[in-house]
C-alpha positions, 0 to 999 in steps of 0.5 A: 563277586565269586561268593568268597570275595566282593568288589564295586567298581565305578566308572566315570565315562564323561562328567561335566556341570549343568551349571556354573556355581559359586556354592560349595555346599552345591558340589557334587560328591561320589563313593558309596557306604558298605551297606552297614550303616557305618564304614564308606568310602568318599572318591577324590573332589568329593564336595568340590568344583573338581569333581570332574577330574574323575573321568581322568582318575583311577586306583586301577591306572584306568582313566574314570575306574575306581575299584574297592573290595567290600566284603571284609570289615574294612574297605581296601582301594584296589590299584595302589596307593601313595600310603606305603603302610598299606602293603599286601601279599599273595598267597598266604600259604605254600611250601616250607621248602621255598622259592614260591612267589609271594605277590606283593600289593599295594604301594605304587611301585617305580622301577627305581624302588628298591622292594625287599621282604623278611620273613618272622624274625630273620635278618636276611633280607630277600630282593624284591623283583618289580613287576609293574606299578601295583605288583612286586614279587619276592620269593619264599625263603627255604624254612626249617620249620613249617607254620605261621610267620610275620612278612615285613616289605620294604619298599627303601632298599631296607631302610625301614620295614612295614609289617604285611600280614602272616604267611604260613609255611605249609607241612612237608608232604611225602612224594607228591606235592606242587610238583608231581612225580611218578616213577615208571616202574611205579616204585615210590622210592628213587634209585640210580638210572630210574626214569621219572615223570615230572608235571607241575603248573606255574598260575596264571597269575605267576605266568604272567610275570615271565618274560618272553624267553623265561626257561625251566630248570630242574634241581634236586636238593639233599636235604637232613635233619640238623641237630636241632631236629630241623630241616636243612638242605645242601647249599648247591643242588645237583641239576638234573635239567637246564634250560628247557623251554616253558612246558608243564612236564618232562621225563628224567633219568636220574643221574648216579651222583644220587647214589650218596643221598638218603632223602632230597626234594625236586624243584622246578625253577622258572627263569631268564638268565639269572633272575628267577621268577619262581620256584615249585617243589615236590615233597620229600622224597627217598633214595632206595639204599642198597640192600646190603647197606639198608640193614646196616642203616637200621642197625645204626638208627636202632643203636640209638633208640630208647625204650618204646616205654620212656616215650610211648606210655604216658595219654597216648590214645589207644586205638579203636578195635574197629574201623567204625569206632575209629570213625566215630572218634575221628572228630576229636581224636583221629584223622585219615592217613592220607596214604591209606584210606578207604576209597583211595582210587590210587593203586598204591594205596596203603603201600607201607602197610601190606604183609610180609611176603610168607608171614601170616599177617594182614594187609591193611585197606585203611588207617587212622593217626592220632590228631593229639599227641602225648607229653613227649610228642609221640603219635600212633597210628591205627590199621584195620583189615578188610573186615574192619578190625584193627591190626596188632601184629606185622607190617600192615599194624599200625605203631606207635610213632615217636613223633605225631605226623602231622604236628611234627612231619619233618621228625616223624619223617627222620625218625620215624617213616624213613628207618622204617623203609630202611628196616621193612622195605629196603632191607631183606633180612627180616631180622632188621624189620622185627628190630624196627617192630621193637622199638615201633610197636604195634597199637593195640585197641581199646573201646575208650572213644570220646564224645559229640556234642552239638548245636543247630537252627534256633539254638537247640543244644545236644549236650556231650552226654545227649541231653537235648535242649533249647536255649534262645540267648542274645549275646555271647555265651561260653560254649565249651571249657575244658578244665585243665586241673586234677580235681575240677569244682563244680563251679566254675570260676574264669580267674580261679581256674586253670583251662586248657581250652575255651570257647565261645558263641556269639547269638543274635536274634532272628528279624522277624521274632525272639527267636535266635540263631548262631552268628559266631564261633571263637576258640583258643587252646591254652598256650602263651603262643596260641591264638583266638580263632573266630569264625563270624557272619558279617553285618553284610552277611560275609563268612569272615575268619580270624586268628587274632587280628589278622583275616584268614582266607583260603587259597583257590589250591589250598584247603587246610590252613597250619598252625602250631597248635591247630589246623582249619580245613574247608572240607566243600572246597571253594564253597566256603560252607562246611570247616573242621577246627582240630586242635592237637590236644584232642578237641575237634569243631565241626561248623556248616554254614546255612543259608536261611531264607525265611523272611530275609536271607542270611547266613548262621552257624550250626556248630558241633564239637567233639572231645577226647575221652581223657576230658571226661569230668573237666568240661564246663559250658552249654555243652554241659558236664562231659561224665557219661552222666546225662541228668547232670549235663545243665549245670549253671556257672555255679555248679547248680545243676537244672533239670532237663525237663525244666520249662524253657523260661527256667533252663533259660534263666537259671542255665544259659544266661548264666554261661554270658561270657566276661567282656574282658575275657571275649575271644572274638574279633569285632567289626567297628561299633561292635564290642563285647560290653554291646554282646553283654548288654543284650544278654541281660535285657534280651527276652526271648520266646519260651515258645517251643515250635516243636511242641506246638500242633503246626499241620504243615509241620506233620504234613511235611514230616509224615506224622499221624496227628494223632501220635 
């Protein structure tokens, strides 16, 4: 194992049979269970005289070596399989823009197999290249817009096709991105005869498909938006190199046929002769327009744009006045622009936001974007100074965005990032970047922030409004529910009701008392198109994540997975310990994963959640009623309200219990003879500790903690 994934290899050097024997029931058999209870795995002759074939066997092509990976649900043979059906790919997430190779496992490939690949509802079929008898490759289409996709593999030149998983097409970046470029005169924007710096690095693993004599090409592609508001790029790209030898960076002068584009992305292409292995990509990047040109450009996009009040004015959040606050709300609500953020080492840091050379403005050290999103999809975007206050007026202000960057990259960068370059920073006349100012304004601040609520350890619960308590359920339970109506009830009613959010924790006892601990979270935000997400502890102890059906895993390169209503991010890198789950509508999940070593070692959940301020008064669940009113934040399923000093038999039986989740309704993804009616079933038998550890006189305890006894 590297702690993320878990495999078990037998090997078989020399079998042969002490004895002769005509008694089947006497054969001998090999494999293993998964440590379960429930899902094993049997090697071929098992319970037959020719079990001793295995020394001359393998699913890795290795004579007497069998390979399996066990720590998902499910056992999956390594090596490859005569089961067509059972098809796999790496990696599950790259570049919108293309040409990554997509590593294709699991059939036995020939070199007469015809592989292709399609990517969601596509026609067009894209050649599969062979690599060897466990390894195809196809590359990734150029997609016009990013998030999730269904792969199908064909391994019959087409004929039919076998769904392969869900591949996620990664938001466009700006600049920098697989591919690294940097400008020697350290201007970010491209221009005519301009030396740049490229590096990349092709993995291992794609390394090893190169031939011998492989070469690199360098391609720069025009690329604009298209009247659907979505990516396009040229058909032929201008090539800027050809044929270099294999190497992991090189110097360019950028040719003058540049001087027609506004915005393109370089690509480094891996190749021999005509047959490409691979591709990486930069970001996005810009060409600097002449200046007398540049207020000419402004002028246009500007002749264009409505009012900022048709778009701006309806929930779009208001900024925090200070950067403290702006922290605070950042669960929920905002996220760091990756461009400006405090302790960014980088030296261009904040470079879009500095003041005016001779006008009296502030520069920015640090900004915030809204995660949310208002009706027409506007975003804003909140600057602070060196003091920590926000910024309402110039360049360094952050403004109001006509499209939110991070659900909409490719719109906010058309419309919003490049006429600001063009406006502010290509232009001279200052005329033009107050005309941009008009229909970009600035933010100004507010104090409305959203709340925190939390659970942790043997569950105690910190409700929206503070209200601690303990609650030491057996089941599944509905952690947070957000109601989406004008006037909601104080009850709460599933069917009735309309929710804009749900979500769900799953509770099981510790071993050694009736004491429990957090084993699994599941949400899912309300839109036909959405799904459940679920992050569980395995019966084998194995942090697993779902979105639907389909297993989540994190590249070794990637710490944020996409998706159109939400993202997941692994923030402790490949230690697979600490997430947020952001959903654009303004809830954020935070889950640190613990490791309990007491009696037994095992993995729970300590789980917080954070939600914008226009839910105030539409919440329901154990995190209680989110109203700024803390006496009222235990209310049961049926509006009846719990006093928080209640005993913990009273708040268990007439607050918590209540909130079991309805079987039919359960978000979470279950292993093999797991349900939610098994979760239900344990919900209403389960009788816990009304016990409370914390009040007890442990002298361990205030040894530990340095409390006086008699306190």
């Amino acid at each position: 194992t590297n702690g993320d994934r878990s495999f078990v290899f037998f090997l078989y050097h020399d079998i042969q049979w002490a004895e002769a024997s005509n008694n089947s029931n006497r054969y001998a058999q090999a494999g293993f269970n998964a440590g379960d209870g429930i899902a094993f795995e049997m090697l071929p002759h098992s319970r037959t005289q020719e079990i001793v074939r295995l020394v001359n066997e393998s699913n890795v092509n290795i004579p007497g070596l069998f390979a399996f990976r066990v720590d998902t649900d499910k056992i999956n043979a390594g090596g490859c399989t005569t089961n067509a059906s059972m098809i796999s790919f790496r990696p599950r997430i790259s570049s919108q823009l293309g040409s990554t190779a997509l590593n294709i496992y699991g059939p036995c490939f020939k070199n007469e197999t015809k592989v292709k690949c399609r990517f969601d509802s596509s026609l067009q079929n894209i050649d599969g290249i062979i690599i060897d008898e466990y390894r195809a490759i196809c590359l990734t289409p150029f997609a016009s817009v990013h998030g999730p996709v269904s792969v199908k593999v064909s391994i019959d030149d087409g004929q039919t096709f076998i769904s392969a998983g869900i591949f996620t097409f990664a938001p466009l970046q700006y600049g920098s991105d697989e591919v690294i470029i940097e400008t020697e005169d350290g201007n970010k924007l491209l221009s005519v005869g301009q030396y740049i710096k490229l590096k990349w690095h092709f993995s291992e693993m794609v390394r090893n498909t190169f031939s011998n004599d492989t070469k690199i090409d360098i391609e720069l592609w025009k690329v604009s938006l298209n009247h659907q508001s979505q990516l396009q790029k040229d058909n032929t790209p201008i090539m800027l190199v050809q044929n270099l030898n294999l190497t992991k960076s090189t110097r360019i002068q950028l040719p003058s046929s540049i001087s027609d584009l506004s915005t393109c992305f370089i690509r480094v292409v891996a190749h021999f002769n005509a047959q490409i292995y691979a591709g990486l990509n930069t970001g996005l990047l810009i060409v600097r327009s002449h200046p007398s040109l540049a207020p000419e450009l402004c002028q246009i996009w500007a002749a264009q744009q409505p009012e900022p009040s048709t778009w701006n004015n309806d929930s779009l959040l208001p900024c925090p006045m200070t950067r403290w606050q702006a922290i605070a709300a950042g669960r929920c609500c905002y996220q760091p622009d990756r461009q400006c953020y405090k302790g960014n080492t980088n030296q261009d840091n904040c470079w879009l936001h500095q003041a005016r050379p001779g006008r009296d403005e502030p520069s920015a050290v640090e900004c915030y974007v809204s995660i949310t999103s208002n009706s027409h999809d506007a975003g804003a975007e909140c600057c602070y100074d060196n003091n920590g206050t926000i910024i309402t007026r110039g360049t360094g202000a952050g403004t109001d965005n006509r499209y939110q960057q991070t659900k909409f990259p490719v719109q906010h960068f058309f419309h919003d990032f490049l006429p600001y370059l063009q406006c502010c920073m290509m232009s001279t006349y200052m005329e033009a970047c107050d005309k941009y100012m008009y229909y970009r304004p600035p933010r100004r601040g507010s104090n409305t922030m959203g709340s925190n609520g939390q659970m942790w350890g043997d569950p105690h619960f910190g409700t929206l409004d503070g209200t601690s308590y303990t609650f030491n359920g057996y089941g599944e339970y509905i952690y947070l529910a957000i109601n989406n109506d004008t006037s909601p009830s104080d009850a709460f009613n599933a069917s009735n009701q309309s929710y804009i959010f749900m979500s769900q924790i799953r509770t099981i006892p510790i071993s050694f008392n009736n004491v429990t601990v957090t084993k699994g979270f599941a949400a899912r935000s309300n839109n036909i198109k959405n799904q459940s997400v679920s992050i569980t502890i395995s019966r084998r102890e194995h942090l697993v994540l779902h979105r639907g059906n389909e297993i989540l895993e994190f590249e070794d390169n990637i710490d944020t997975l996409f998706f159109p209503e939400m993202t997941i991010s692994r923030l402790d890198g490949n230690n697979n310990s600490h997430f947020f789950l952001s959903w654009t509508i303004g809830v954020t999940i935070e889950i640190n994963v613990i490791k309990m070593t007491s009696s037994s070692e095992q993995l729970v959940l300590n789980i917080a959640a954070s939600v914008a301020g226009i839910f105030r008064g539409k919440t329901y669940g154990l995190l209680g009623t989110y109203d700024g009113i803390s006496n009222n934040d235990l209310r049961s399923k049926n509006g009846r309200i719990i006093n928080s000093n209640a005993s913990l038999e009273r708040i268990h039986n007439d607050f918590g219990v209540t909130w079991a989740i309805d079987p039919s309704s359960s978000l979470f993804y279950y292993e093999s003879d797991q349900s939610a009616k098994f979760f239900e079933e344990k919900n209403r038998k389960f009788v816990p500790s009304f016990i409370d550890p914390i009040k007890e006189d442990n002298s361990s305890i205030r040894t530990n903690c340095k409390i006086n006894a008699i306190s």
